[in-house]
N, C-alpha and C positions, 0 to 999 in steps of 0.2 A: 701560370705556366700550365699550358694543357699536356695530359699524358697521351703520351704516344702509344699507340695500341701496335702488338707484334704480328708479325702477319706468322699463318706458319702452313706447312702442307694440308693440314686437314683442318683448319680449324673451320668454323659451321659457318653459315653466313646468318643464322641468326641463332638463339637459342630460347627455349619454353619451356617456364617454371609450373611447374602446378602443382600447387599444394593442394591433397587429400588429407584436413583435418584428422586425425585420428586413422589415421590407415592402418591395417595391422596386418601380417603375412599370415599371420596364425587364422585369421579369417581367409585370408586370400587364396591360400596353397588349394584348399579343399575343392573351391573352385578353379581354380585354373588346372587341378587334375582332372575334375567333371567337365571341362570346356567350355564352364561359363562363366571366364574372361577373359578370351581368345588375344583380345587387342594385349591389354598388357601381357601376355604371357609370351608374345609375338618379339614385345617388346623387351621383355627379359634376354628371350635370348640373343638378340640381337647386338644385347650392348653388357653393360654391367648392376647389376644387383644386390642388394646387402640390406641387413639393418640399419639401421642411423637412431644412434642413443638420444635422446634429450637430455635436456637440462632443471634444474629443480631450480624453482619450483614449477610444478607442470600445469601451469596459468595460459588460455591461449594467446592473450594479451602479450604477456613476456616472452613466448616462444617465437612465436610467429616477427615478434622483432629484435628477437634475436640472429632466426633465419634471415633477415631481409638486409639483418646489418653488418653479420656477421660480430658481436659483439654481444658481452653477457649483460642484463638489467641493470649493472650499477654503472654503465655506462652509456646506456641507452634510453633509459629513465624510464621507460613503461614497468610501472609495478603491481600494476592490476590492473583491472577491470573500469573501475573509477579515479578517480583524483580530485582532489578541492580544486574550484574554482580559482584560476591565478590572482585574479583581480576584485571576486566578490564573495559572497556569501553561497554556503553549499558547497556541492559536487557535480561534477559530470563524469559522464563517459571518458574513458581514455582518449584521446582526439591526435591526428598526425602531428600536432603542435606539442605534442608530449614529447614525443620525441625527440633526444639530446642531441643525434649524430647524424650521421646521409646513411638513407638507406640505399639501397644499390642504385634505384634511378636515379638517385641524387648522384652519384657518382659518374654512372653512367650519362647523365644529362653535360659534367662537366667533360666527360672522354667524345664528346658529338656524339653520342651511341643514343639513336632515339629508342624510349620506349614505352611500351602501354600496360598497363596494369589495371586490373579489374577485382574490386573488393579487398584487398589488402585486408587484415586486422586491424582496427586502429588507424587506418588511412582515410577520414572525413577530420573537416574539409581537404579536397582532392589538392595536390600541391600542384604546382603551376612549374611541370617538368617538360622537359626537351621529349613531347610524345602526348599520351591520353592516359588522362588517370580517372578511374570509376571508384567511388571512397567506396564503403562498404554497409554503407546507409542509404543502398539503393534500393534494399528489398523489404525494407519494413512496411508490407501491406497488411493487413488484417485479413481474416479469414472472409467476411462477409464478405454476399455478392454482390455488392456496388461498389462500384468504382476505384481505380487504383489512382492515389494520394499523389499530387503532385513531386518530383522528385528535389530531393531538399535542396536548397541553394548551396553551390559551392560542393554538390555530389560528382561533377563532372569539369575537368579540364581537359582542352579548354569550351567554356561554356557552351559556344556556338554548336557542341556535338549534343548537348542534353536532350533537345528533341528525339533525333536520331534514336539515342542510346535508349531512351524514356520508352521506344516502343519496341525492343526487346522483350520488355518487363511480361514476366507472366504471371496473371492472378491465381490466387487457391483456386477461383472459382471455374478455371479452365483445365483444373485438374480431373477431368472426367473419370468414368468407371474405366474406362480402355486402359489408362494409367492408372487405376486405383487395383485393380483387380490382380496382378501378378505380386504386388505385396499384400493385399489382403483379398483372397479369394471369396470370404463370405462377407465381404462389404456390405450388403444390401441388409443382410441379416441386421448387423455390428448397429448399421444408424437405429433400430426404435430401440437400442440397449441404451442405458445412461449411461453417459461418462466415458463414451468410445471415444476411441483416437483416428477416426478417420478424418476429421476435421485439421487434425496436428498431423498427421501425412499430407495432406494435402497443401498447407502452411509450406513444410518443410520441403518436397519436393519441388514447388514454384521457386523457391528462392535459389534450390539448386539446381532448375531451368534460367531463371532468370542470369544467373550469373555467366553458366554455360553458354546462353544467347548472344551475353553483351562480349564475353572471350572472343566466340564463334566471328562477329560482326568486326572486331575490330582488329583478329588473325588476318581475314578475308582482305584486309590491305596489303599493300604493298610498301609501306612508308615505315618499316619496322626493323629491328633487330637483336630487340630482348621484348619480351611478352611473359606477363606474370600472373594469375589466377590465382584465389583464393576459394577454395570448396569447401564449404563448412558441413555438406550435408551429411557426411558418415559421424563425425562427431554428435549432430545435434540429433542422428537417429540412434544413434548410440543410447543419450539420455533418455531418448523415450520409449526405444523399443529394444534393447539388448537385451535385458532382464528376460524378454520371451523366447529369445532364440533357444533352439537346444544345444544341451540338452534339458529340461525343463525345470528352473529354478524348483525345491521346495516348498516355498513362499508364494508360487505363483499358480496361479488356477488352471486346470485343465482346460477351462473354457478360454479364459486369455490368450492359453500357451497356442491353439491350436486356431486362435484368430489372427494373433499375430504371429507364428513363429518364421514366416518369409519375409517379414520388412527388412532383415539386416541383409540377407544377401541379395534382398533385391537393389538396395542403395548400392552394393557394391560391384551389382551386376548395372545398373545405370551410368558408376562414374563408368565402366569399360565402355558401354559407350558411349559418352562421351569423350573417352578419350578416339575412340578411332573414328571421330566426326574431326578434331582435333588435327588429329594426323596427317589427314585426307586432305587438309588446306591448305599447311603449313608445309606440306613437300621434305624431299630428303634432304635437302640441303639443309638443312635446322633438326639443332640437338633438342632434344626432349628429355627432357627431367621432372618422372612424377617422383614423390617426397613427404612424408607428414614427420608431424611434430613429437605426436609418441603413437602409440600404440592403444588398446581399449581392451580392459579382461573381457572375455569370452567364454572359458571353461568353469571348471568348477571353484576357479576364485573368482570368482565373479564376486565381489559386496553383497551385501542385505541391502533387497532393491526397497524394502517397505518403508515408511517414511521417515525420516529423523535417525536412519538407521546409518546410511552414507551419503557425505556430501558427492556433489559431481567430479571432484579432483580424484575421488577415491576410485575411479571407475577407468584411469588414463594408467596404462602401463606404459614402462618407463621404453619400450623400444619401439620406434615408427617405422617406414619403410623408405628401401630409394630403388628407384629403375632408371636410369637411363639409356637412351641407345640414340646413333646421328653422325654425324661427322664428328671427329675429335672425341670419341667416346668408343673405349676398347671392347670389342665384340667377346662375349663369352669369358665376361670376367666375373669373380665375386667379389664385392666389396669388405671388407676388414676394419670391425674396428670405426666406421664413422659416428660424425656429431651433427647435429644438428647446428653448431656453429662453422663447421667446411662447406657449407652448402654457400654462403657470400666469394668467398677464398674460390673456389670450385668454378662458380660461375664467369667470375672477371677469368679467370683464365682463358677459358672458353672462349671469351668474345677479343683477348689476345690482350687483356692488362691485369696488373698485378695488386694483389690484396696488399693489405697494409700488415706493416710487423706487431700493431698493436691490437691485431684482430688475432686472439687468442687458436683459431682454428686453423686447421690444414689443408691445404688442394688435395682433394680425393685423386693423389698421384695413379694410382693399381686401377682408375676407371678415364685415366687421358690418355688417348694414342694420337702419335701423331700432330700435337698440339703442341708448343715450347711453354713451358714454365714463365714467366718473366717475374726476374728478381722482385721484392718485395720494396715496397717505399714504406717510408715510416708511417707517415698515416694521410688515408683521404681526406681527415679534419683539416690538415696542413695545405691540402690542395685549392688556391685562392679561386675566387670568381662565383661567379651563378650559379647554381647547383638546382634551384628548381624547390627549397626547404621555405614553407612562410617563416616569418619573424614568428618566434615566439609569444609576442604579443598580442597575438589576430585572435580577435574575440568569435567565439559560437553560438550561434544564436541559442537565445536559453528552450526555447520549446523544442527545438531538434535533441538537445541535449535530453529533455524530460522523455522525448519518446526512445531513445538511445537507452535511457537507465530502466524505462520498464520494461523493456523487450530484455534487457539482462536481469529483472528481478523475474518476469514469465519464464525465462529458461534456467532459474535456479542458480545463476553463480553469486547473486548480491541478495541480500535480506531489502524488505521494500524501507526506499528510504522514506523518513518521517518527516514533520513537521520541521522539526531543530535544525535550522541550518548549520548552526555552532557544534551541535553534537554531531549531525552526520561528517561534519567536518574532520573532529576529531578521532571521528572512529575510523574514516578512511584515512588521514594521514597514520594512524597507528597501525592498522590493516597491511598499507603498501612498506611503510617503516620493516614491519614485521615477514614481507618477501623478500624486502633485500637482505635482512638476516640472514632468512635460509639461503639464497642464490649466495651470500658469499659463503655460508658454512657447507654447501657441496663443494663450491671453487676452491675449499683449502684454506680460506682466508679467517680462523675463529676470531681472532679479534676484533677485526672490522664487524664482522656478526655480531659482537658483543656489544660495538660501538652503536650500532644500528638499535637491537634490543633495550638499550640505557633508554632511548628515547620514545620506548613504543607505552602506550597508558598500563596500570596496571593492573585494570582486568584485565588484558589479551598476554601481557606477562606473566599471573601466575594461573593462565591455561595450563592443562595435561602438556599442548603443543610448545608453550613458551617455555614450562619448565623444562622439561626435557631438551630443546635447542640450546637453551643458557645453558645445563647441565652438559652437555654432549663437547660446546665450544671450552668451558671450562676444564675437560678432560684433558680435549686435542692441545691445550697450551699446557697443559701439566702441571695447572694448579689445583694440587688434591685435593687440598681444606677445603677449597673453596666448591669444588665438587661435591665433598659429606655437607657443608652446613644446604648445600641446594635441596640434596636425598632429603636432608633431615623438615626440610620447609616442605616439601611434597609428602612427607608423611605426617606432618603436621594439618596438612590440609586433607586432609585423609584420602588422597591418592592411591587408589592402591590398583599399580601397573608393572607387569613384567617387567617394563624398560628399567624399572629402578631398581630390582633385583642384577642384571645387567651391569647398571653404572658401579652395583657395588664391588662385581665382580670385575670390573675395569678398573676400577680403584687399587683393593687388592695386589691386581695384578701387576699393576705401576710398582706399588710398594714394595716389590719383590716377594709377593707370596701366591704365587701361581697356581700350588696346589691346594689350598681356600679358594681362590677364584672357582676353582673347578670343580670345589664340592660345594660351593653354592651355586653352579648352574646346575648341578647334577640332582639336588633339592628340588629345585624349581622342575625341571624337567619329571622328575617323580609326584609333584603334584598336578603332574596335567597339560603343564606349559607344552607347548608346540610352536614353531614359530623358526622362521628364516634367522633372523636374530642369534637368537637363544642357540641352534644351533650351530650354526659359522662363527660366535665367539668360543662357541666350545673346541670348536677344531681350531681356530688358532690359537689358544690356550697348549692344548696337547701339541701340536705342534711345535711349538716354543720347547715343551718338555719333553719332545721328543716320543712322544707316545704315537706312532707314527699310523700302527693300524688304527687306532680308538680315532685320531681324526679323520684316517681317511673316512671311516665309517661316519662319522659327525657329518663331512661335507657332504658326501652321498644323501644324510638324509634331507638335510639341507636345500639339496638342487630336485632330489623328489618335490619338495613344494614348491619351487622356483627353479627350473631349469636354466635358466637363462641370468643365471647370476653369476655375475663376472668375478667378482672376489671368491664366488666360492670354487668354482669352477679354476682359480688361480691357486688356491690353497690346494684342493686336490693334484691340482701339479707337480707342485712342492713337496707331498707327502709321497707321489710314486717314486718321485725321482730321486728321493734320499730312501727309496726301500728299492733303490737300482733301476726302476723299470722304468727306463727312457723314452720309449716308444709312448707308453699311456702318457708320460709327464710330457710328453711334444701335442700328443694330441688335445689332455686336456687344454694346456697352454695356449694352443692357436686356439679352443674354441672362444678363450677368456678375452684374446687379443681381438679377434672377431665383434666380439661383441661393445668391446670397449677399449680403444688403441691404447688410453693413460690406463691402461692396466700395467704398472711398472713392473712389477712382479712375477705377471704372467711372460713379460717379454724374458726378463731374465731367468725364466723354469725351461723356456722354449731354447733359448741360448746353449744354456747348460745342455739342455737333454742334445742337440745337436752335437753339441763338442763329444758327447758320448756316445754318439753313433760315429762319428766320425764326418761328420761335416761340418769342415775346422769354418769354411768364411760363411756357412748360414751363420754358425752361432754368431759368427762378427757383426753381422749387421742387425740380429736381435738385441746383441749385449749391447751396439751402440745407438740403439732406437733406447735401452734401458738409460745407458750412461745420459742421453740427451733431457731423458725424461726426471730425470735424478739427478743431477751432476753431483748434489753432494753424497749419493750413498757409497761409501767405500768399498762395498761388496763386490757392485755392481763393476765400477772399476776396475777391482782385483780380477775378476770374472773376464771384463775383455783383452786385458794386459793375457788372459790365459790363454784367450781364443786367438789373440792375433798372434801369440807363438806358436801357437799351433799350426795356424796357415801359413807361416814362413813368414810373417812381419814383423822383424825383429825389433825397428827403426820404429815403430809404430808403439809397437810394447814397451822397447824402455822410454819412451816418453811420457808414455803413462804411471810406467811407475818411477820414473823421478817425480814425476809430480805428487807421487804418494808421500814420498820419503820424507819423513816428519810427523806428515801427518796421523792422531791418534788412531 
C-alpha cells in the first residue's frame, strides 16, 4: 500500500538536506557578525534557526544514521565505525547493509518521491533507490600527484552515471596555492618544515570539493525532489587543525599557532560558499536545510591536543546546528529545544508524508508554516514493497573494505587493525556491544545498558569508561549494593577518579542521608575538584534540602564551565522560583527547554513561573508538554490540574484529578 503524500498551501516542491559534520554556531556567530557568511546568515533570517542536541554516543557513524532514519542505534544497527564481517573472518567498515531500517530514501523511494543523495555515512555500496545515490567511498584518493584511483564498484546508483559522477572528482593535487593560501598564508614557507600539514589541507579540502561537485551536478537536474549531502570537511578540519585556532592553545607553538590559526574559519567560510552555489541552482521553490550532528569545543575547553592526551570523540560538543529557510519553513523563527532525531520526522513532512509513531522524535512544529502535519503511521518498517534497501547479505568486496578501515585508522577513530582476525573480531563486537550501552543509558533505558554490558569482554568492562557506565546504570535502577560492591571493584583496581567520589554521594543520597552526600562533595570540592558534575550534583543535593541560595550559587558555578547545560540551567529555575522570582525562573527555564525539549523539569519551572505571572494557558501548554513528557510524575499533574483552573477549564482539571484520586 503506497502512502499518499498531503498536498498543502506551502509545501516546497522539493527539499535540501545538507549536513555540515560538526557545525557549531559558537564558531559561526563570529563570522556571520564580520560578514563572512553572508549566504547562511541570509539564510537564517529568512526562515528558522536553533540548536539541535545530539545523541550519545557522539560516533559519526551512529549519528548520522540516526539523522537519515530518524531512529536511535539500537534500532538501526550502526554501532560504530567497524563491524565483523557477517559471513567471514575479521572486520570491516560500517557499510549501508549494516543498516537495520529505511533510511529516508528508502521511504521516500516507496512514497514515488525520487531522490539523490551524495556521500552519506555509511552509505557504500550505494542502494539501488528510486534516484542517484553517491556512497561515500568516492573520495578516497591519496595525496600523491598521480592519478585518481578508479571509483569503487557499487559507489554509484545507478551505475550507468559513474562515469559522469567519476569526473567531478577533484585530486589533492589540484588543490593549488590560490586555494591553499587563505587558510595558510605562509604556505610556501610551511612545505621545507617537517611534518607540515599542507599536504592534509589539501587531502581534506579536495574531498570537500569533490563532494560539493558531485551535490552541485546532480542538483543541476530536474528529475529530483529530496537531495541529501554529506560534508565531512569541518569535522575532519576540526581533528587536524582546531587545536590552532585562537585563542592559542598552551600546548601549542607560536610558530604552529600563527601557521595555521585561519584553517577553521576558512572551512567554514568555504561551506558558505558552497552553500550559495547551492542555492543559486536549486531556486525558491525548494526548502533548504543546513544541520550537523554535534557541535566541536573551540574555547578554552578545548581537550589536551598533545597525543594520547584525547581521543577524537573528546573534541565533539554535545550541540550542532539547524537553519532552515523555503517554502513551508517559517521566516524569522527560533528553534527550541531540537534533536538530531526530528530532523527524519521534519523532513517527510515537508515533502507532505508522515513520520512513524516508532520514530522516537518530533516535527520541528515552531519551524513549518503553512505546511499540514499529517497524522503519524505506525512504522515505515510496516510499509510493504521495494524500498531501494540491498539484502543484507550482499557481500563487499574485501580490498575496498581494507582501504575503508585505513582511511579510519589515518583519521584516528580505530586503532590499526592487526593480523588476528579472531581477535580484531572480538574486540570490535565488544567495542559496538559497549555503544549500545551508552546509547541506551542516555535513552533512559539502564537495564538494557546493562544487558548489553553482561556481553561486552572484560577488559573494556573493567575500563575507567565501563566501570563507571555499569556503576551509573546500577544507580538509575536503584540497586545500592550493587552500586558500593562496583566503587568497591574500582577502588580495588586502583582507580582513583572524581566520578567515584560522586557515586558515593548518589549513594548516600538514595539512602536518605543527603547531608553526608553534601559533605562529601564539599571534601572533594576543597581538595581541588572542579568539574560540571561535581558541581550540579551539589546543587541538586541542596536543593532537595532546600538550601535554595547555596544551590543557586552551585548551578551558577556550574554553567560558568558549561553554559549550555540543560540540567543545570533547569535547576537554576527551580531554585529562583521557590525563592519567588518568576521572571528569572521563566527565563532560566526556556533557556533549558531551548536547548533540550525532554527537559521535563525545565517545562514544569516555566509552567509554574507562568501561572505566577499570571499567564494561566502558557502555563497550560508548558505543564502539558511536562505531563506528556512524564505521565507518570504526579507533581507535574498536580501542577496542570492548577493551571487549567486557572484559565477557566474546569472540565479539563477535574479530569485530571479524578484521575489522581487513589493514586499514592
Amino acid at each position: 500500500m503506497a502512502i499518499a503524500r498531503i498536498d498543502s498551501a506551502q509545501r516546497p516542491r522539493r527539499v535540501v538536506l545538507l549536513g555540515w559534520d560538526a557545525a557549531d554556531w559558537q564558531m559561526i556567530e563570529p563570522l556571520v557578525r564580520d560578514g563572512a557568511m553572508p549566504t547562511l546568515a541570509a539564510l537564517r533570517e529568512r526562515g528558522t534557526h536553533g540548536n539541535l542536541a545530539t545523541t550519545q554516543p557522539i560516533l559519526s557513524p551512529i549519528l548520522w544514521n540516526s539523522i537519515a532514519t530518524g531512529m536511535r542505534p539500537d534500532r538501526h544497527g550502526v554501532l560504530g565505525f567497524t563491524e565483523p564481517v557477517p559471513d567471514g573472518p575479521g572486520v570491516r567498515a560500517v557499510a549501508s547493509t549494516s543498516r537495520r531500517c529505511k533510511a529516508l530514501w528508502n521511504m521516500l523511494t516507496q512514497a514515488g518521491v525520487r531522490s539523490h543523495v551524495v556521500g552519506w555515512y555509511a552509505s557504500h555500496p550505494a542502494e539501488p533507490i528510486d534516484g542517484v545515490m553517491v556512497s561515500n567511498q568516492i573520495g578516497f584518493a591519496g595525496a600523491d600527484p598521480g592519478p585518481l584511483s578508479p571509483l569503487p564498484a557499487g559507489s554509484v546508483h545507478p551505475p550507468d552515471l559513474a562515469a559522469e559522477l567519476a569526473a567531478c572528482r577533484v585530486h589533492p593535487g589540484e588543490i593549488d596555492a590560490e586555494a591553499i593560501l587563505p587558510f595558510i598564508p605562509d604556505a610556501a614557507r610551511l612545505l621545507e618544515r617537517e611534518g607540515h600539514r599542507v599536504g592534509k589541507l589539501q587531502h581534506l579540502l579536495a574531498h570537500t570539493a569533490t563532494t560539493h561537485a558531485m551535490s552541485m551536478q546532480l542538483a543541476m537536474r530536474d528529475d529530483w525532489q529530496f537531495l541529501a549531502a554529506y560534508h565531512e570537511g569541518i569535522d575532519r578540519f576540526g581533528h587536524e587543525f582546531m587545536e590552532f585556532h585562537p585563542p592559542r592553545m598552551q600546548q601549542v607553538s607560536q610558530e604552529d599557532f600563527e601557521a595555521y590559526r585561519h584553517c577553521m574559519t576558512g572551512i567554514y567560510r568555504f561551506h558558505d560558499m558552497m552553500l550559495d552555489a547551492m542555492l543559486q541552482v536549486v531556486g525558491d521553490d525548494t526548502a533548504v536545510i543546513v544541520m550537523s550532528d554535534h557541535g566541536y569545543w573551540n574555547d578554552h575547553r578545548r581537550p589536551d591536543p598533545r597525543e594520547g592526551r584525547a581521543g577524537p570523540v573528546d573534541w565533539h560538543r554535545p550541540y550542532g546546528v539547524f537553519a532552515a529557510a523555503g517554502p513551508g519553513v517559517r521566516q524569522g523563527a527560533r528553534l527550541f529545544g531540537g534533536s538530531i532525531l526530528d530532523i527524519t520526522p521534519t523532513v517527510l513532512t515537508l515533502l507532505g508524508l508522515p513520520a512513524g509513531r516508532d520514530m522516537p522524535g518530533r516535527v520541528l512544529a515552531e519551524a513549518i508554516d503553512g505546511v499540514v502535519i499529517p497524522e503519524r503511521i505506525d512504522s515505515w518498517e510496516a510499509v510493504p514493497g521495494p524500498c531501494g534497501m540491498h539484502p543484507p547479505e550482499m557481500r563487499i568486496d574485501p580490498a575496498e573494505s581494507r582501504a575503508a578501515l585505513e582511511q579510519l585508522v589515518a583519521l584516528g577513530y580505530i586503532e590499526p587493525i592487526g593480523e588476528d582476525d579472531a581477535k580484531a573480531r572480538r574486540e570490535t563486537e565488544s567495542s559496538n556491544l559497549f555503544q549500545l550501552a551508552h546509547a541506551h543509558a542516555s535513552a533512559g533505558e539502564p537495564a538494557k545498558a546493562l544487558e548489553a554490558l553482561g556481553q561486552v569482554e572484560a577488559s573494556m568492562l573493567e575500563s575507567p569508561a565501563g566501570r563507571l557506565l555499569e556503576a551509573s546504570c546500577l544507580l538509575a535502577l536503584g540497586r545500592l549494593s550493587d552500586v558500593r560492591a562496583a566503587i568497591e571493584r574500582m577502588m580495588r583496581a586502583g582507580l582513583q577518579l572524581p566520578q567515584i567520589g560522586l557515586l558515593r554521594a548518589s549513594v548516600e543520597a538514595a539512602e536518605g542521608q543527603p547531608d553526608a552526600a553534601i559533605a562529601r562533595l564539599i571534601d572533594i570540592q576543597k581538595a581541588g575538584v572542579r568539574g560540571l558534575g561535581l558541581h550540579a550534583r551539589l546543587g541538586e543535593l541542596r536543593l532537595e534540602r532546600g538550601l535554595l541560595q547555596e544551590a543557586e550559587r552551585d548551578f551558577l558555578e556550574a554553567l560558568a564551565l558549561e553554559p549550555e547545560s540543560a540540567a543545570c540551567l533547569a535547576g537554576l529555575a527551580v531554585a529562583r522560583l521557590r525563592q519567588g522570582d518568576a521572571r528569572a525562573a521563566l527565563e532560566h527555564g526556556m533557556a533549558a527547554t531551548a536547548l533540550e525539549y525532554g527537559a521535563t523539569r525545565a517545562h514544569h519551572a516555566v509552567g509554574m513561573a507562568l501561572l505566577q505571572l499570571g499567564d494561566a494557558s502558557g502555563a497550560v501548554e508548558a505543564l502539558r508538554v511536562c505531563a506528556v513528557q512524564a505521565p507518570g510524575w504526579r507533581e507535574g499533574r498536580v501542577s496542570l490540574a492548577r493551571a487549567l483552573h486557572a484559565a477557566g477549564r474546569l472540565e479539563e482539571a477535574s479530569g485530571i484529578e479524578r484521575s489522581l484520586e487513589g493514586q499514592a
